[in-house]
TORPA-4810 file (N, C-alpha, C, O; in nm, 3 decimals):
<nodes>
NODE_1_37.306_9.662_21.415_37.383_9.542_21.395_37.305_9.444_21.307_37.347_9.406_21.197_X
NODE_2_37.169_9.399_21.370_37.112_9.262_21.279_36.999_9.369_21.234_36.894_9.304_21.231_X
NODE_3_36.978_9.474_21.205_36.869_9.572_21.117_36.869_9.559_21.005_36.767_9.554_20.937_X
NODE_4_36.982_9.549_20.962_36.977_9.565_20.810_36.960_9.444_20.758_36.913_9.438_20.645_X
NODE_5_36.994_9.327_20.825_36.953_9.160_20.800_36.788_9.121_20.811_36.714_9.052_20.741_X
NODE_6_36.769_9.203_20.939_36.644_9.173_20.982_36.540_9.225_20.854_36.448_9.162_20.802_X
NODE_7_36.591_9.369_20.823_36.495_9.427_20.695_36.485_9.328_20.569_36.387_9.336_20.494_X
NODE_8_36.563_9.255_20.551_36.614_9.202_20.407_36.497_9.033_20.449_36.401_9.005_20.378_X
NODE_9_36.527_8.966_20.546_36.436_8.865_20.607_36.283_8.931_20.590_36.201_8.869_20.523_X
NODE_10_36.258_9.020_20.633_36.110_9.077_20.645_36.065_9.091_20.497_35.990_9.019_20.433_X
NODE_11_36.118_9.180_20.469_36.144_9.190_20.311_36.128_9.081_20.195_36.043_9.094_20.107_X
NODE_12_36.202_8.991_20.202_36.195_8.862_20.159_36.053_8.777_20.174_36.010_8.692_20.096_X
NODE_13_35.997_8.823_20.288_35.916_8.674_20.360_35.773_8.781_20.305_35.666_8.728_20.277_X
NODE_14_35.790_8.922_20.297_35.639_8.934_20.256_35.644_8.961_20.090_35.538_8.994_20.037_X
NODE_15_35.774_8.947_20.000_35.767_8.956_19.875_35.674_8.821_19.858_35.582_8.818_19.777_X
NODE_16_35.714_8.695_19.954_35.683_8.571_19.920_35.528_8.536_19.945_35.464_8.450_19.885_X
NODE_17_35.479_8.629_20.051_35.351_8.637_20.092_35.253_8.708_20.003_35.142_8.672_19.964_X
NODE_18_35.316_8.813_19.980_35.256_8.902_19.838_35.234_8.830_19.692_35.134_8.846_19.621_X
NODE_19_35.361_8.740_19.657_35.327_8.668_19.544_35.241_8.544_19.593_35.134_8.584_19.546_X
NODE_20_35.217_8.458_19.635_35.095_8.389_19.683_34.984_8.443_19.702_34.886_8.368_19.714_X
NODE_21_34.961_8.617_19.713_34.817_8.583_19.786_34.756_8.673_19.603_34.649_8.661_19.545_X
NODE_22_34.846_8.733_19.577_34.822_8.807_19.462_34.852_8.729_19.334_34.762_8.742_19.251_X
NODE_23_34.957_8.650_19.294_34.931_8.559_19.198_34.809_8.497_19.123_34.811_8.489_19.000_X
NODE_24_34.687_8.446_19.209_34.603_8.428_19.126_34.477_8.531_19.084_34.377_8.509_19.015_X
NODE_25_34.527_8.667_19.162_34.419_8.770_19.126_34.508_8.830_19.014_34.414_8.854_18.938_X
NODE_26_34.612_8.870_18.948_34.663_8.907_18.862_34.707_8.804_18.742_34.704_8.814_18.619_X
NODE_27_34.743_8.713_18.822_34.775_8.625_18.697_34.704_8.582_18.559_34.777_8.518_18.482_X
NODE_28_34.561_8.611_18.512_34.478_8.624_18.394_34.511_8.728_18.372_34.480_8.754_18.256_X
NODE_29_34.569_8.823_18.429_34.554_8.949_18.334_34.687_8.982_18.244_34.715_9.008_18.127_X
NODE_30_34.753_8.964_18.371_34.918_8.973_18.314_34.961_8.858_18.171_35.030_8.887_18.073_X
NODE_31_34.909_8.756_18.195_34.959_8.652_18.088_34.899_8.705_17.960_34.953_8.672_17.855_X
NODE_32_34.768_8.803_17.957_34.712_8.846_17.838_34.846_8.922_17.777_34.868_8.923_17.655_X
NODE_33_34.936_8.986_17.875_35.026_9.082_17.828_35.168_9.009_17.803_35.276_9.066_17.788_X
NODE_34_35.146_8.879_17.802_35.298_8.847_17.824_35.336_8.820_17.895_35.417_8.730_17.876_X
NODE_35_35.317_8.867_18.047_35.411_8.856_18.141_35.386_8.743_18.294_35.317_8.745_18.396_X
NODE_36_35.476_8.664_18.242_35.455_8.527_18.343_35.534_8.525_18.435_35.522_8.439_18.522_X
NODE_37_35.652_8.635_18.442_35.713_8.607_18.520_35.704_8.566_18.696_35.778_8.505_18.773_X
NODE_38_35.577_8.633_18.708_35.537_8.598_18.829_35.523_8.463_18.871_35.566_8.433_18.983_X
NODE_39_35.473_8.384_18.805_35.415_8.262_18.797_35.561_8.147_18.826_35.557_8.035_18.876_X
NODE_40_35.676_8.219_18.775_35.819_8.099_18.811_35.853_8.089_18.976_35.874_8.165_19.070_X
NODE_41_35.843_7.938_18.947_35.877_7.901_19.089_36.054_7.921_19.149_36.106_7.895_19.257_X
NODE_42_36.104_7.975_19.026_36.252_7.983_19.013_36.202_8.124_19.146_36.243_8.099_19.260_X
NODE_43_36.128_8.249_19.130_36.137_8.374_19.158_36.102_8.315_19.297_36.166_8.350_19.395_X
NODE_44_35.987_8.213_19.308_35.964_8.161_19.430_36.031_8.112_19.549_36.021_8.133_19.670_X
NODE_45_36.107_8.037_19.472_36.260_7.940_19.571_36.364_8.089_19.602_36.417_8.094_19.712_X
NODE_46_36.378_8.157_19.543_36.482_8.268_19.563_36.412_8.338_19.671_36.465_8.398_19.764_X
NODE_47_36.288_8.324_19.649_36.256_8.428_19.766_36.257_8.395_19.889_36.287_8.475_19.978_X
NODE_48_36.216_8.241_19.917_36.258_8.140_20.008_36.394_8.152_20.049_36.410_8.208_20.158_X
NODE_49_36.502_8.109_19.983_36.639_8.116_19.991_36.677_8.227_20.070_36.721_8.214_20.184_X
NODE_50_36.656_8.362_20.000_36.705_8.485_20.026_36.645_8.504_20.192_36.718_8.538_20.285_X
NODE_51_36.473_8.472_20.205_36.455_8.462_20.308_36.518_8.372_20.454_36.526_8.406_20.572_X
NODE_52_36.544_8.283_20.402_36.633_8.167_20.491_36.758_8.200_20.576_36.792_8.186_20.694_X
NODE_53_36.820_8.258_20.442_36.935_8.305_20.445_37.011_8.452_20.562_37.089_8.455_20.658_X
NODE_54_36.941_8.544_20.493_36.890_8.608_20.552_36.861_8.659_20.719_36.908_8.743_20.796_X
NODE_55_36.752_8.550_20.719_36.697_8.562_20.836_36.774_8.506_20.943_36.794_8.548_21.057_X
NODE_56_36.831_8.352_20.855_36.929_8.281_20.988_37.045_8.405_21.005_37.046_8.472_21.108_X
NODE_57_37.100_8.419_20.942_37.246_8.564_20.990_37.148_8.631_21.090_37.182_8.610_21.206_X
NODE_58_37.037_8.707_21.076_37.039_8.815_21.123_36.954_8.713_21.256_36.977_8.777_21.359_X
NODE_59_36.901_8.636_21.280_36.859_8.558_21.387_36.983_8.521_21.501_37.008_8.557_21.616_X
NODE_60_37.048_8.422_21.396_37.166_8.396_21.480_37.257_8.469_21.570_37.295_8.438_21.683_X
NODE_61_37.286_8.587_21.489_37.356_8.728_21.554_37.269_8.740_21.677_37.316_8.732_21.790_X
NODE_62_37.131_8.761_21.650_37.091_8.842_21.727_37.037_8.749_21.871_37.000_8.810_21.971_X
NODE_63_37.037_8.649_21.869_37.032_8.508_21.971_37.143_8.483_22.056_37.130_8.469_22.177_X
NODE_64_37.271_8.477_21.986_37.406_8.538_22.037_37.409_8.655_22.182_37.479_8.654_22.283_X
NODE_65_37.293_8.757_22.132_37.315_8.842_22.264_37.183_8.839_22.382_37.170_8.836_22.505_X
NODE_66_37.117_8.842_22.285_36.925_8.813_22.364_36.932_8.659_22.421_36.912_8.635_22.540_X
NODE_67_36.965_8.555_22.323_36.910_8.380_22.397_36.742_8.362_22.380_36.686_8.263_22.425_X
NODE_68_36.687_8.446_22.326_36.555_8.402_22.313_36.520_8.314_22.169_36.506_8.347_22.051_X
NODE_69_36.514_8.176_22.248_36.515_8.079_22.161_36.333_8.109_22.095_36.320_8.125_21.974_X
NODE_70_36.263_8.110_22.147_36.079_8.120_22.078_36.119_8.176_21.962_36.077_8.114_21.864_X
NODE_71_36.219_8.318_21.926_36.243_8.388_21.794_36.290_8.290_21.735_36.215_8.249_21.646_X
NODE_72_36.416_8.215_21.751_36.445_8.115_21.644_36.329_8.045_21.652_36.290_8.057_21.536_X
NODE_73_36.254_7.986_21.703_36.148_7.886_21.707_36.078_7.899_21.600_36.057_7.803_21.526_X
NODE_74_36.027_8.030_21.576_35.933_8.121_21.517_35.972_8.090_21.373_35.901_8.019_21.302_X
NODE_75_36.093_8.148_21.329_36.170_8.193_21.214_36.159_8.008_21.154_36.120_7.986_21.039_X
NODE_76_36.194_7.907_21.234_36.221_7.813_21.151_36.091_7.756_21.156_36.076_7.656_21.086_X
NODE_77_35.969_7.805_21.235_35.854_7.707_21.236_35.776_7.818_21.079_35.697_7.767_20.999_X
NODE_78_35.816_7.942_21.070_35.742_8.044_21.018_35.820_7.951_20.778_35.774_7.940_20.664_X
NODE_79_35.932_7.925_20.845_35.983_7.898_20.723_35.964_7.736_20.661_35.978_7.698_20.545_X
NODE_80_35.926_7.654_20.792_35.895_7.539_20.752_35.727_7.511_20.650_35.702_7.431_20.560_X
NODE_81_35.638_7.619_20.717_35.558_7.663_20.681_35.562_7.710_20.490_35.517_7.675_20.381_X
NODE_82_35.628_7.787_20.538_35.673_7.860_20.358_35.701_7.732_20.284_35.610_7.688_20.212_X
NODE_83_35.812_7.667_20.292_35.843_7.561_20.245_35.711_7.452_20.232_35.700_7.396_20.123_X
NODE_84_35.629_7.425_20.320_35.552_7.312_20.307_35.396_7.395_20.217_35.298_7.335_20.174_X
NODE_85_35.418_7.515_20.213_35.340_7.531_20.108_35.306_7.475_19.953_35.205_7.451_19.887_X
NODE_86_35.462_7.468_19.936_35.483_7.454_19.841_35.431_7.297_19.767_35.422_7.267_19.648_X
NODE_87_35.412_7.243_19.848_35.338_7.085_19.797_35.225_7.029_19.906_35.207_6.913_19.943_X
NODE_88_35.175_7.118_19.936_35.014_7.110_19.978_34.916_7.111_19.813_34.937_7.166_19.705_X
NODE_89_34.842_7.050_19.847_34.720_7.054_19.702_34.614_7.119_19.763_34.568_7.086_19.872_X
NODE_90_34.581_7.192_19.708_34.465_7.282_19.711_34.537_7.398_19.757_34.607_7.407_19.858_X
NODE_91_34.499_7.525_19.634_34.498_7.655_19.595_34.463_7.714_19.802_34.574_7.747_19.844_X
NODE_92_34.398_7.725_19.871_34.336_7.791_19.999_34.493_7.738_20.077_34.580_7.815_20.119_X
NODE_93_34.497_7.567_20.080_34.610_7.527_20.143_34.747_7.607_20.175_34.802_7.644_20.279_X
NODE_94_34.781_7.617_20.017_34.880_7.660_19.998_34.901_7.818_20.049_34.998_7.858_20.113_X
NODE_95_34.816_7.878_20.017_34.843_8.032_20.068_34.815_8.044_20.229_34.870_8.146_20.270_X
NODE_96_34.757_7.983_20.322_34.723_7.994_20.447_34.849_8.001_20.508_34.888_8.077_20.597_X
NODE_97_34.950_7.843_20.406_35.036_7.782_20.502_35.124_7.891_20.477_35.175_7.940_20.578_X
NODE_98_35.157_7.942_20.360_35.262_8.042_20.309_35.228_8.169_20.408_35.302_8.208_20.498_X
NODE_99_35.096_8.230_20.372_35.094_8.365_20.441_35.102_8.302_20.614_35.150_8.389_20.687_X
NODE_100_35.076_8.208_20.670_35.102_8.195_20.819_35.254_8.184_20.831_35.305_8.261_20.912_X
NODE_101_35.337_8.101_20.762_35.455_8.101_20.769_35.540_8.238_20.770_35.622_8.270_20.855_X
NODE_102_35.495_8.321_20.643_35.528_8.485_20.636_35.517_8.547_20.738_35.606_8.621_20.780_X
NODE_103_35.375_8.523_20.810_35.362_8.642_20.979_35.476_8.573_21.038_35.579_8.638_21.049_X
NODE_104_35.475_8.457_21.077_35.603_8.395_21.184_35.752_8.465_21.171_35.825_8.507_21.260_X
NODE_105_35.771_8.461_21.012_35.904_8.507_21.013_35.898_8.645_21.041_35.984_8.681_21.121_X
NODE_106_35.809_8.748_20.991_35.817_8.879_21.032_35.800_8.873_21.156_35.892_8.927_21.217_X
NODE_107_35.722_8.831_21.219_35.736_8.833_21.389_35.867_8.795_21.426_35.925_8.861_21.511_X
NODE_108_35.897_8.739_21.396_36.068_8.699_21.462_36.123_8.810_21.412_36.146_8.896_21.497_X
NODE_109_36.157_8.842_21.278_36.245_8.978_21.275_36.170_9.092_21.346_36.217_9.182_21.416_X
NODE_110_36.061_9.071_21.316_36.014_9.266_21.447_36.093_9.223_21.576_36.195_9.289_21.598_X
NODE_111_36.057_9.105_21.681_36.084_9.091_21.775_36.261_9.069_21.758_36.293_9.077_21.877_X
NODE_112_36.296_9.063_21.738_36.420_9.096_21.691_36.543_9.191_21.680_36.663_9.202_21.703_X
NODE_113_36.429_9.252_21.628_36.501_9.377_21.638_36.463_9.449_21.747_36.546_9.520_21.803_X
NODE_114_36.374_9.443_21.777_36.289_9.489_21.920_36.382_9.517_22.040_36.410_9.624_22.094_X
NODE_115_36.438_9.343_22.076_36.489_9.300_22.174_36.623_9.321_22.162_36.683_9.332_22.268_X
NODE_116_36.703_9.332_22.035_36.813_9.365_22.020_36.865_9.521_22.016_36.980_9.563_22.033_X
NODE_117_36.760_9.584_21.992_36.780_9.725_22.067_36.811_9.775_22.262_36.879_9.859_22.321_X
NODE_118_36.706_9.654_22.304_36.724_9.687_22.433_36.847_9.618_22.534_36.858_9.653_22.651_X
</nodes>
């Protein structure tokens, strides 16, 4: 039921974790070649979005039958996180808050799906 939501949330939240923690170890090399695309915050907000999005459907559904509010807790404390990365100063800041925000939301979708199996 919420699996295939839940994958797309997980999915989402570690594309977003992956481009933060890897962005500045690739990013000198890639720009030698052209390629910046990594670097748009456009690819950034989408990944946010998609994650948001996402995650609330397949949260909501799945709260509907479980009631375990800590998972929503998680998902919106894991995404407030993501979001407040984004205007923290300092390079360490920013990725802590992002990659801590990323575990939260994948923890809510594992547990998630977990609980919505049983």
């Amino acid at each position: 039921m919420n699996k295939g939501w839940d994958a797309i949330g997980i999915g989402a939240s570690l594309a977003c974790a992956v481009h933060c923690v890897l962005l500045p170890l690739v990013f000198t090399t890639l720009t030698l070649f052209g390629v910046e695309f990594i670097e748009n915050k456009y690819l950034e907000v989408l990944t946010i979005v998609v994650s948001m999005c996402a995650g609330s459907w397949a949260l909501i559904r799945g709260y509907r039958s479980h009631h375990r509010l800590s998972l929503v807790l998680y998902f919106v404390i894991g995404l407030g996180l993501m979001i407040a990365g984004n205007f923290m100063h300092g390079h360490y800041a920013e990725i802590l808050s992002k990659l801590a925000g990323a575990v939260l939301i994948i923890t809510a979708h594992v547990r998630n799906i977990s609980v919505c199996r049983h």
